[in-house]
N, C-alpha and C positions, 0 to 999 in steps of 0.2 A: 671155452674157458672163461669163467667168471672177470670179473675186473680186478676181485680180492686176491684173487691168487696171481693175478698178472702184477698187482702191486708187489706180491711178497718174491716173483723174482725178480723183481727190479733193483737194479745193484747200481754201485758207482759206474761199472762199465758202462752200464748202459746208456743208449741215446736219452738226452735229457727231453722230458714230455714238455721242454716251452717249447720245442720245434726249432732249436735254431740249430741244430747239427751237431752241435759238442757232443762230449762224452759227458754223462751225467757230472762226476770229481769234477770237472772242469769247466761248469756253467754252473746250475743255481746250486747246485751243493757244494761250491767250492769251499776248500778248507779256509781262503782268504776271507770269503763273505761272514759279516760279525752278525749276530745276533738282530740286529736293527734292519738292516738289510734284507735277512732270511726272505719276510714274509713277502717282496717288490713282487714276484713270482706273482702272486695270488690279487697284489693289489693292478697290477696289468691284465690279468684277464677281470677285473670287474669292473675296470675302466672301458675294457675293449667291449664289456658288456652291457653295463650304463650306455655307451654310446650306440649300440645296437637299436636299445629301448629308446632311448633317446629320438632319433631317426625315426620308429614305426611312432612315438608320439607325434612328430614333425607331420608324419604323413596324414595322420587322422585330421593334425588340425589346420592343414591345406584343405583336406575334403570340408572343414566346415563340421567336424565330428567333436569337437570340442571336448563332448561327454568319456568319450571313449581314449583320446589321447591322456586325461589326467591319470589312469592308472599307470600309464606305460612312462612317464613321465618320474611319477612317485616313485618305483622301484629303480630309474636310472639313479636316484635321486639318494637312494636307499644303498646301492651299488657304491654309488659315488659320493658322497655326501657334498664335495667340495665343486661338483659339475656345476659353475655358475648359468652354462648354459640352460640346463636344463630348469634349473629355480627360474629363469627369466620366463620360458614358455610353459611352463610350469602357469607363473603368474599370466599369461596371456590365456590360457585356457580357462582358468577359474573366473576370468574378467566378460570370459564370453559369456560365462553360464551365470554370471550378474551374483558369483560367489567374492564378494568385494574381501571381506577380509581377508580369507586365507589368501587372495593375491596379491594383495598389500603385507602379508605375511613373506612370502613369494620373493616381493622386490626388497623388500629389506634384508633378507639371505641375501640374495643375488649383489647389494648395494656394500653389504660387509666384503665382498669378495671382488668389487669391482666399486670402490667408491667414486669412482669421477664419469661413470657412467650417465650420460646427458639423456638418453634414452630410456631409460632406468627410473629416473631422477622425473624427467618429467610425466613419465607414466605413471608415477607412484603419485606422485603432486595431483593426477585426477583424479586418482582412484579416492583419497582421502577428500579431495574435496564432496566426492559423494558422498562419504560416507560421516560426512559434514565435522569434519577434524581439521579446519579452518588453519588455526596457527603451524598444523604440521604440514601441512598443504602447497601454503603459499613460504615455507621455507624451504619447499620441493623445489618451487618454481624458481625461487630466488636463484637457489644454488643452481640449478641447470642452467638458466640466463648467467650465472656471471661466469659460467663455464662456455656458453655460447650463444651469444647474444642472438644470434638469428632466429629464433624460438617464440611463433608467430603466438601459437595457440600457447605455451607457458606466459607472452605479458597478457594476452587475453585474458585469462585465466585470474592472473595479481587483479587486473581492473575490476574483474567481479569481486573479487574478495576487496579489494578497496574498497568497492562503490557501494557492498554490502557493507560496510561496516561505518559508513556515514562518511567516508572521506574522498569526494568525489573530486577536489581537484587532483588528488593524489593520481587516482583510478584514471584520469583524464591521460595524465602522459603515459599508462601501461598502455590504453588502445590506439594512441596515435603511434607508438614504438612497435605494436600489431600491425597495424594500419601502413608504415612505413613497411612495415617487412614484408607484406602481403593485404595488398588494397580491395583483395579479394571478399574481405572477411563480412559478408554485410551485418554478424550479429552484433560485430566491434563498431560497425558507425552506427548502427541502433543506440548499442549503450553509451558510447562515446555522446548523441545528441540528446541520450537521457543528463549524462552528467555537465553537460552543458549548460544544462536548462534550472538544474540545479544553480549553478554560479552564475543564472542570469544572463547567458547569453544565447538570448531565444533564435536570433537569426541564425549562426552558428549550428544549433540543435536541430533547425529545419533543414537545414541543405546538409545535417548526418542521415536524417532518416529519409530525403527524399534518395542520397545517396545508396544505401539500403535497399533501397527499393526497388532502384533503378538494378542492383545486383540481384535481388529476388524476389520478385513482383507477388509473389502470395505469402509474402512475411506478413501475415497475419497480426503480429506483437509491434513491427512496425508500422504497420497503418495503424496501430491501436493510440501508441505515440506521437505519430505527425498530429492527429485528433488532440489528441492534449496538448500539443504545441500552437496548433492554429488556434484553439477558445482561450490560451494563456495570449492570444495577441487580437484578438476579436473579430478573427475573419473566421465566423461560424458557417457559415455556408459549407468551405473548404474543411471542415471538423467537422462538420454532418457527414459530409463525401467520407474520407479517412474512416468514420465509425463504422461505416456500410461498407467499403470495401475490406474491414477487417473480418467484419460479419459473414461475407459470401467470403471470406477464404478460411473460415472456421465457424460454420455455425454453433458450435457448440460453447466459442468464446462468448463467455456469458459478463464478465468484465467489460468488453468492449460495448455491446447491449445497454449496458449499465451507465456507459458514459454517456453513449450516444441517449438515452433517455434524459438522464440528467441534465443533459445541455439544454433539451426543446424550451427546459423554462426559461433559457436564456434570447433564446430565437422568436424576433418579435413575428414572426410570419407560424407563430402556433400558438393553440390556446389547450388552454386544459384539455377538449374532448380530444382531440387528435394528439394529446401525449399519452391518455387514457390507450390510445388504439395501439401503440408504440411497447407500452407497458403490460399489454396482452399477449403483442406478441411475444415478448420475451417470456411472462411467464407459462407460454405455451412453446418453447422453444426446446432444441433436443434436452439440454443439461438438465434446465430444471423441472422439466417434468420428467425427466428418465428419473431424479433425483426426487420429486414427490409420490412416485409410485416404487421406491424401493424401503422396504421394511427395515425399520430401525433397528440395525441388529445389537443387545443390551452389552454393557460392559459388565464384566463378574464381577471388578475388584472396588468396583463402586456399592458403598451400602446403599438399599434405598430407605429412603425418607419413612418412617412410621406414622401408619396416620393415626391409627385406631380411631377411636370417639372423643376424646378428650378434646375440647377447643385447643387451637395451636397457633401459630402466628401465618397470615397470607405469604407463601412466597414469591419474591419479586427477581427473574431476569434481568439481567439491561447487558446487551450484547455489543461492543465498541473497537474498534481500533485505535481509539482516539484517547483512551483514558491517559492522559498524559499534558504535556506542554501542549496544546490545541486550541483553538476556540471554542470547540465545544465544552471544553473544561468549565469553561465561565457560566453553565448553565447544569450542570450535571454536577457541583462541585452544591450548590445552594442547596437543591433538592436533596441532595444526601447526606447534607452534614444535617436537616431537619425531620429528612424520614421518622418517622413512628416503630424508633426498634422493639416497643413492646408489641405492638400489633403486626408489624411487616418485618418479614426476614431476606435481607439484600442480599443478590447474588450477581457475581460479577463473571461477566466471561470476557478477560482483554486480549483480544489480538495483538500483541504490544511487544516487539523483540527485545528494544530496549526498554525498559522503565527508567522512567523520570521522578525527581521530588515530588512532583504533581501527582504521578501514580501511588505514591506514597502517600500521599493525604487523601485521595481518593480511597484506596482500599481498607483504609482507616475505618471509615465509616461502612466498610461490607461485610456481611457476617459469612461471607464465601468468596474470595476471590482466586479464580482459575486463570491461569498463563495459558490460552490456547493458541498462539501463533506455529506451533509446530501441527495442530489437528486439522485434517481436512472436514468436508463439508460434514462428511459422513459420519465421522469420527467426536465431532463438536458434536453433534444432533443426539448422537449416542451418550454425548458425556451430560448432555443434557437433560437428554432424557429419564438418565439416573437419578438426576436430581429431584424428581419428581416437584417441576415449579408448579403457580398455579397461573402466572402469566410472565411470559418471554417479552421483550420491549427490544425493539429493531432501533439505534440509535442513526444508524447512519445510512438505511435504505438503499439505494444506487451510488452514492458519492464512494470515493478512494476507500478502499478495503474492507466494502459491504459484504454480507454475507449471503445474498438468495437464493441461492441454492443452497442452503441452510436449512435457512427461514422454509425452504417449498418442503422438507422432510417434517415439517410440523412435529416439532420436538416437545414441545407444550399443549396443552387443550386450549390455552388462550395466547392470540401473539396480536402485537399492538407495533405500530409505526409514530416514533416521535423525534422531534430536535432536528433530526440531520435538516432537511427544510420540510417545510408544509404543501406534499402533494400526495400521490398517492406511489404503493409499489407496484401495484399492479398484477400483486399476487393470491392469488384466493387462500394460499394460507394464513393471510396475513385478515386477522380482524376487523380490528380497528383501527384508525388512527385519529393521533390527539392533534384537535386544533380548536378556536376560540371563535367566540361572535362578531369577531371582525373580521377577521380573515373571511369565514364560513359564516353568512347571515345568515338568522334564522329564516327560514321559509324558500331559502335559494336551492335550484336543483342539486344535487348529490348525485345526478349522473355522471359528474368525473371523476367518480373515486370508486373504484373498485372495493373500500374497506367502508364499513361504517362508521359514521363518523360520531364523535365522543367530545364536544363542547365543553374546554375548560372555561368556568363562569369568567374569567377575565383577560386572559394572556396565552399564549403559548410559549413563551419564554420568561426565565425567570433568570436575572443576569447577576452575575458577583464581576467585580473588572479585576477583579485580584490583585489589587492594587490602590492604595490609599496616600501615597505620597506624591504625588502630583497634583497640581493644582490648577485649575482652568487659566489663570491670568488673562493681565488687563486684553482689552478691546482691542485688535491689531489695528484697526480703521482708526483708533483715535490717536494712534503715533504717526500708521502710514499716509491718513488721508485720501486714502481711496479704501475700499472693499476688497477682500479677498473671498474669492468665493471658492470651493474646494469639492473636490469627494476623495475620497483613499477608498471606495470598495474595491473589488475584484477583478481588473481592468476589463473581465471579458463579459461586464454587464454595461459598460460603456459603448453603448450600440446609435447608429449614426443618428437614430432617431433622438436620442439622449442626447445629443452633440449638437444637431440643430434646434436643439429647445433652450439650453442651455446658452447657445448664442444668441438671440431673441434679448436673453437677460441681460448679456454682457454689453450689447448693440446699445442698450438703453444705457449705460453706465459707461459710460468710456473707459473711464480710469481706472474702471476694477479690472480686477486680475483673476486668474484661477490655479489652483494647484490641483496638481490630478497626479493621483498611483498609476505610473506608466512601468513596466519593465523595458530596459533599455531594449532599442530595436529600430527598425522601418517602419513599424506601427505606429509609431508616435510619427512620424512625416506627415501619416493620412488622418491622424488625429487636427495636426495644424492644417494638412491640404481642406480639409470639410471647415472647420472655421473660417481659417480665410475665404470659403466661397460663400460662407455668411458676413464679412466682413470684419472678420475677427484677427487681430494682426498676432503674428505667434508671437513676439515680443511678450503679450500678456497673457501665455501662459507657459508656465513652468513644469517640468516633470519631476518626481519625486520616486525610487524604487523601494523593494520592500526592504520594510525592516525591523529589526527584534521590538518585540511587541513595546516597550517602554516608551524606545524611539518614537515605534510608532504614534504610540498615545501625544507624545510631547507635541510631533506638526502639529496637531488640533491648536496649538498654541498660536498658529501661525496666521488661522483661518478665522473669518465673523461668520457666514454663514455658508452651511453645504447645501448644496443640490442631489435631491437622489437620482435613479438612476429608473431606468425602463425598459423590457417588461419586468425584470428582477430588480424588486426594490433592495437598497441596502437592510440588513440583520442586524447579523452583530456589530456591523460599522458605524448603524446609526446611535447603537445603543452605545456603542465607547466618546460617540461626537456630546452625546449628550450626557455625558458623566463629564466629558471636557468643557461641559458650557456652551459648547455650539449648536445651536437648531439646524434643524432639515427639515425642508421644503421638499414638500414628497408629492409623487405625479400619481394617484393610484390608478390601477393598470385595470386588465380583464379578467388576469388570471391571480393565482391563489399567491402567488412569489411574488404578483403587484402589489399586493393588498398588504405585504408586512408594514410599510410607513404607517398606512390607516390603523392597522392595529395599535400598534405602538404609541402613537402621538394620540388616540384616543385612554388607552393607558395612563402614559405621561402628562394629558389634560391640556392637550394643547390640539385640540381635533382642527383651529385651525390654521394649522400647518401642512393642510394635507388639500390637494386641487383632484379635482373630479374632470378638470378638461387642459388642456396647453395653453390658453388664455390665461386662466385662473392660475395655473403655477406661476406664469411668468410676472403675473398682476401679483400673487403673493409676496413671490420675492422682492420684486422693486421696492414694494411696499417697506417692506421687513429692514430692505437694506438699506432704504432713503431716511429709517430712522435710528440713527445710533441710539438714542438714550435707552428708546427698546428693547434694540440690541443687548446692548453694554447689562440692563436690569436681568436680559436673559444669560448673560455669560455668568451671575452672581448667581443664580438661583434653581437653573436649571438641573445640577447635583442634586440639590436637597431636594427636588420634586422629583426626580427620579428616584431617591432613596426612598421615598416617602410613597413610591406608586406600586401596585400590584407589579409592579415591573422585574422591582426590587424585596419583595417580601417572602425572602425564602419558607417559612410557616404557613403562610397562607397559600399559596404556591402547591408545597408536599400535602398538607390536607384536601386540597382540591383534588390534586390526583391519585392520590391513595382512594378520594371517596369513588370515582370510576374505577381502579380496580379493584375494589370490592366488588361494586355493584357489574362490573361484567365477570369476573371472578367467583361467582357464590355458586351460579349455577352446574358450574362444573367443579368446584373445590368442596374439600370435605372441613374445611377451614371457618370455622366459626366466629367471626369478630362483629361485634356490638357497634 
């Protein structure tokens, strides 16, 4: 007998089909039950049925079947609408299968129907922060912590979005509130000793990340950072060690490569050729050569450039993380506010999350400027390569947020290395690079440079201080009556050999004093420990931490003359001493990072200011320092002779190097300029 016909003799008598024994009249079809009620009957079996589903979902995603529980899920879901259970694993299965939104979809159902859900709350707070929705994120985390504060990985969590978002003392107490709850955490004392280092307290930062370490010995990101902790205090030895152990627990970190190269110019125990050999390796290393042999796949939605036959204007790359508040600003800000826009057309690629004023005047003068901080290697190369340039310019080579695994996809027919400092990348994508007849004499080998090199007729730097209201003022020696002698470069170019030269000078001078860019620390003890075993009493010397570039500029106020530094000569430190009226006495070195005083003060027209031996410095300075009136004529004039030098001539400067990329630009561009 059919079901239809068992339905039409089913009467009141009869047993009622929920199963519970009544007489039909007297359970679901009672004449008591109203209207609203009628349909519980139906909504019980599809709850009793949702939960069925429910269950064979539960099971698939024990097995690790993720794929296969989301159906059985969605019809509980579909059954039940209001089954909070089931939205929650719901969201756990879509999170397996890296389906971010609909799971975040998921917890938010499940959050309407359970809002004080801490589990919920901070699952949802990760998911979003993948899916990089930042402010809704960390208002996950918030609420789940003030729900229950024991939620090791939710303050973790706040300290990255802190620390990301430039407020690292902030971020500091979310990983110590980590760190408290679970000391286990080693990526929280990593970060913890990044944001440390940030507020200057390096010593702090090192026993985070040796901490770290001691929890997971092949934290690769951690040895990448103790490496940047130890050349921010100049114990380079130990920041070789940290580069190389990052390296053998990730070769394919090509970051860390990167640092560890950049340092050697720091390390008076290497010269050019054996940083050459260093710079090979990396550019034969997994990343960037997996990354130079993988075909540039095009973007559609990019036009490409028309060339036809018609002359057109050269187009010009320059690739940066820097375009912003930076040093490098002061030299990339000259050149482009002089660029030749009839004949060259500027293209900017800035890796730059936040923009500053400065990227604003910067982009001013680009007739393309792209936001690439969110493109990987791959993704830039492509966007570049739509642009059809006619040469790419590498600003920042290995230093903090270089691009070579980029650069090795040769996105250009022509790529050039300039600014960041003068050595080589080491990558055979890589051209040329630009450097000057001082640095690079003519007729000197060129076996340390992987690129060919490109002789700008006078400088390789061309400097704006961005800033015009400061004023060198008077002679500090003629109020204090002794000498001050100073450097503010980069503490981790203050190498012991620069420490005992500079005593030499001091020994001869009693009464003089030194001021030195130290960041507070133990490093400065052994800074006084090596003087005093020259005879150098700490008393006359003082340290000084860093500070927003104005500050900076004004100590020059403080100082008669600086000393540079060895094997890395002062850059841009010398070039801000001498817009302040201070000279520098420069030790020139072996390698190419020596040789920037030479360049410079040959520029400036004061070639001699620059010693070829340790004698000779220490004979220059006395000399220098034993005569104030010299002195005193050089704190008045040395402004207007830098103004007045190739140092300073942004015009002469952009046509110098416009006329190199032409002339290595013609033979591969279809670009016609006079």
């Amino acid at each position: 007998m059919n079901s239809s016909a068992t339905a039409q003799k089913t009467g009141r008598n009869a047993p009622c089909p929920c199963g519970s024994g009544k007489k039909f009249k007297h359970c679901c079809a009672s004449p008591a039950r109203t209207a609203t009620n009628a349909p519980s009957f139906a909504r019980l079996q599809l709850s009793r049925q949702a939960e069925a589903l429910a269950k064979q979902g539960a099971d698939f995603l024990r097995r690790e079947q993720p794929a296969a529980s989301v159906e059985f899920f969605r019809k509980a879901i579909a059954c039940a609408p209001d089954f909070s259970e089931a939205h929650f694993n719901l969201a756990v299965a879509y999170y397996a299968l890296d389906a971010l939104e609909p799971a975040a979809a998921c917890l938010h159902r499940f959050l309407q129907l359970n809002p004080n859900s801490v589990a919920a709350l901070e699952r949802l707070g990760l998911i979003l922060f993948r899916l990089d929705r930042i402010e809704d994120a960390f208002d996950c985390f918030k609420r789940a912590t003030a729900l229950d504060d024991g939620l090791d990985e939710a303050h973790y969590y706040m300290g990255v979005i802190l620390q990301n978002a430039g407020q690292p003392d902030a971020a500091v107490d979310c990983y110590r509130r980590a760190l408290t709850i679970n000391a286990g955490l080693a990526e929280a004392h990593n970060n913890l000793g990044v944001c440390l280092r940030l507020l200057g307290q390096i010593d702090e930062a090192i026993a985070c990340c040796t901490e770290a370490l001691a929890l997971a010995p092949n934290f690769a990101l951690a040895h990448n950072n103790l490496g940047l902790f130890y050349k921010d205090v100049g114990r380079l030895d130990e920041a070789v060690d940290s580069y190389r152990r990052a390296i053998a627990c990730d070769p394919a970190y090509t970051q860390a490569h990167s640092n560890l190269l950049y340092l050697l110019y720091f390390h008076p125990d290497h010269n050019d050729a054996s940083i050459l050999l260093e710079a090979k390796k990396l550019a034969a290393g997994e990343a960037l050569a997996r990354g130079a042999s993988e075909p540039i796949t095009p973007i559609a939605h990019i036009a490409p450039v028309l060339r036809g036959n018609a002359p057109r204007r050269l187009r010009i790359g320059y690739v940066s993380p820097d375009f912003r508040e930076h040093c490098q600003s002061l030299f990339t800000l000259p050149l482009f506010e002089n660029h030749d826009r009839t004949n060259f057309e500027i293209c900017c690629y800035a890796h730059l999350p936040q923009p500053d004023a400065l990227s604003e005047r910067l982009a001013a003068h680009a007739d393309l400027w792209r936001a690439t901080h969110q493109l990987n290697d791959a993704q830039l190369a492509a966007l570049i390569a739509a642009d059809h340039l006619d040469v790419l310019v590498d600003l920042t080579m290995h230093m903090a947020g270089g691009r070579p695994a980029m650069f090795a996809r040769k996105p250009a027919p022509v790529q050039v290395a300039w600014l960041a400092y003068p050595g080589t990348t080491g990558l055979p994508a890589i051209d040329y690079r630009l450097t000057d007849p001082w640095l690079d004499p003519a007729g000197q080998s060129e076996d340390c440079y992987s690129e060919r090199s490109e002789r700008l007729p006078d400088t390789f730097w061309c400097y704006d201080p961005l800033t015009s209201d400061l004023e060198p003022g008077p002679l500090p020696a003629l109020m204090n009556g002794y000498v001050t002698f100073g450097c503010l470069n980069n503490f981790c170019k203050v190498s012991e050999q620069t420490l005992r030269l500079w005593a030499r000078v001091m020994a001869a001078l009693p009464t003089s004093k030194l001021l030195l860019l130290a960041p507070e620390g133990r490093h400065r003890g052994r800074v006084l420990n090596i003087l005093e075993q020259c005879g150098i009493a700490g008393a006359r010397v003082e340290f000084m931490h860093y500070l927003p570039r104005r500050e900076y500029l004004q100590t020059f106020q403080r100082i008669d003359l600086c000393l540079d530094t060895l094997p890395y000569n002062g850059h841009t430190t010398s070039l801000d001493a001498y817009w302040m009226g201070v000279p520098v006495i420069t030790r020139v070195g072996n390698t190419i990072a020596g040789r920037a005083g030479w360049s410079q003060l040959n520029n400036l027209g004061h070639a001699e200011l620059a010693a070829f031996d340790d004698d000779a410095f220490v004979r220059i300075a006395l000399d220098l320092a034993g005569d104030p009136e010299k002195l005193d004529g050089l704190r008045t004039t040395l402004r207007a002779e830098l103004q007045s030098s190739p140092l300073m001539d942004g015009p002469r400067f952009a046509r110098a190097i416009e006329a190199i990329y032409t002339r290595i630009a013609l033979p591969h561009s279809s670009a016609l300029i006079p």
